[in-house]
N, C-alpha and C positions, 0 to 999 in steps of 0.2 A: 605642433607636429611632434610625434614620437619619436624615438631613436629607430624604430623598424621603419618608419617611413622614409626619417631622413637616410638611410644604409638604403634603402631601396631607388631612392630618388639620385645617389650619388653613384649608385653600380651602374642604373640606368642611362644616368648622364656619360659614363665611364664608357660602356659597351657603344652609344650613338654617337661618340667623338671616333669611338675607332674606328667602327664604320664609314662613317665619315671622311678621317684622314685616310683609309686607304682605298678607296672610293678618289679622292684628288689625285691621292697617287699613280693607281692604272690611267689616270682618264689624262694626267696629266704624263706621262709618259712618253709615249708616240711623238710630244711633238718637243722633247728635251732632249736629243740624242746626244749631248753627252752623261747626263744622267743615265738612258738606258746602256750604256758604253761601261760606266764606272758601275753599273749593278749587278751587268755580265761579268765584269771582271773578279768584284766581290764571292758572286756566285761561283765562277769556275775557280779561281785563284785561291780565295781567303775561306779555310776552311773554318778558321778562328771564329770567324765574322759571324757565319754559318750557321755556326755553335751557338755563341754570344746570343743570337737572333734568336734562335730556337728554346736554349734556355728560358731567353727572354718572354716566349710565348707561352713556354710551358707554366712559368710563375706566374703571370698575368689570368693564364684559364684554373688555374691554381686557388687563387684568391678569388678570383671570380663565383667559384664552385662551394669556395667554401660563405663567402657570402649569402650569395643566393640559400645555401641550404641552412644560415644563421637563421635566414628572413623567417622560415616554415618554423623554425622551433619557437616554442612558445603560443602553440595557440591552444595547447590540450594543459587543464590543470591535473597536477601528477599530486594525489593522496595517497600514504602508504595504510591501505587497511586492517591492518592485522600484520600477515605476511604477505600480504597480496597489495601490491602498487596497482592503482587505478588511473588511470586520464578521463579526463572529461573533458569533450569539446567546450570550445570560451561560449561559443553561440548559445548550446545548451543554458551556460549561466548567465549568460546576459538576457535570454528570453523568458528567464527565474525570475532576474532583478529586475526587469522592462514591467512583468506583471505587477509585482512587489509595488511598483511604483506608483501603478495605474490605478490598482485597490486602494494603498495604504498612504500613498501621497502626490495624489494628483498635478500639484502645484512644481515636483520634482519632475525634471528629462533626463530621462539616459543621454548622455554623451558618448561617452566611448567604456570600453572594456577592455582591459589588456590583461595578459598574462603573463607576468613576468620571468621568464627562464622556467615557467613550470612551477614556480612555485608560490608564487605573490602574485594580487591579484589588485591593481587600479583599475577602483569606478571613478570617471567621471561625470560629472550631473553640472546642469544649470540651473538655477533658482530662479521661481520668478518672484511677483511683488509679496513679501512676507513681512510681517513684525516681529519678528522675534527667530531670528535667521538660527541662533547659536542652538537656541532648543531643539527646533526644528533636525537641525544636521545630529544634533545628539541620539535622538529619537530615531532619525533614519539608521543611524552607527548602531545601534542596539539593536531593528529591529533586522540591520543586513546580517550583523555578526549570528543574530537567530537562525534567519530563515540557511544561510551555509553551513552555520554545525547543524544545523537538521536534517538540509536537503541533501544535501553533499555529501558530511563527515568533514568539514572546513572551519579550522579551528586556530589557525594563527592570525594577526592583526589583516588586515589588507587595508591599502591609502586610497581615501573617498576625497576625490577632490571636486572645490568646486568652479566652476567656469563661467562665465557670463554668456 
């Protein structure tokens, strides 16, 4: 699992609890009347509370906002060409490396593709029955670092890992 996954699975999880718990809350209401008693009184009475509560909501949609918009970054690779910064969709280079794969080493699967912050790029692959594993991944390393300073203008390390 990635780190954008797991942020995605824990904000997730984060937003369905709170639904949730105030979801119990209304439903459980009606039939607590000292609870609805002590929540009028907060309400009219405790301005503090009010406050406190509000803030509390505004932090929470806060970090929420800013998560959710952590998720989206990173799917475009950022090359500064010249003077001109460029993005490139990930799909774009993974549908590069996916070809890559299929002509020049069959025996390799795309796993996954990430972009990291825009700037670094993990391929994952899974290998299947081979003799000589090391060479093999050598040869892939040389011919990916080719085909991205070619295709692209991509020209710093990126981490090829491998996966069963």
């Amino acid at each position: 699992m990635t780190p954008r996954q797991a942020l995605a699975s824990m904000l997730h999880l984060f937003v369905v609890f709170a639904f949730f718990a105030a979801g119990i809350f209304f439903v459980s209401l009606p039939y607590l009347p000292e609870l609805r008693v002590k929540v009028a009184d907060a309400i009219l009475g405790g301005n503090e509370v009010c406050a406190i509560v509000g803030l509390g909501l505004f932090a929470a949609s806060f970090l929420l906002l800013v998560g959710f918009y952590s998720l989206n970054r990173g799917h475009f690779l950022r090359i500064a060409m010249g003077r001109h910064l460029v993005e490139i969709d990930a799909k774009v280079i993974r549908d590069t490396v996916e070809d890559c794969f299929k002509k020049e080493f069959p025996k390799l699967a795309l796993q996954d593709l990430e972009v990291i912050w825009g700037r670094k790029l993990e391929i994952s692959v899974s290998l299947g029955a081979v003799e000589d594993e090391e060479a093999l991944l050598q040869k892939v390393e040389e011919n990916l670092s080719q085909l991205l300073r070619h295709r692209f203008g991509y020209k710093k390390p990126f981490a090829l890992i491998l996966r069963e």
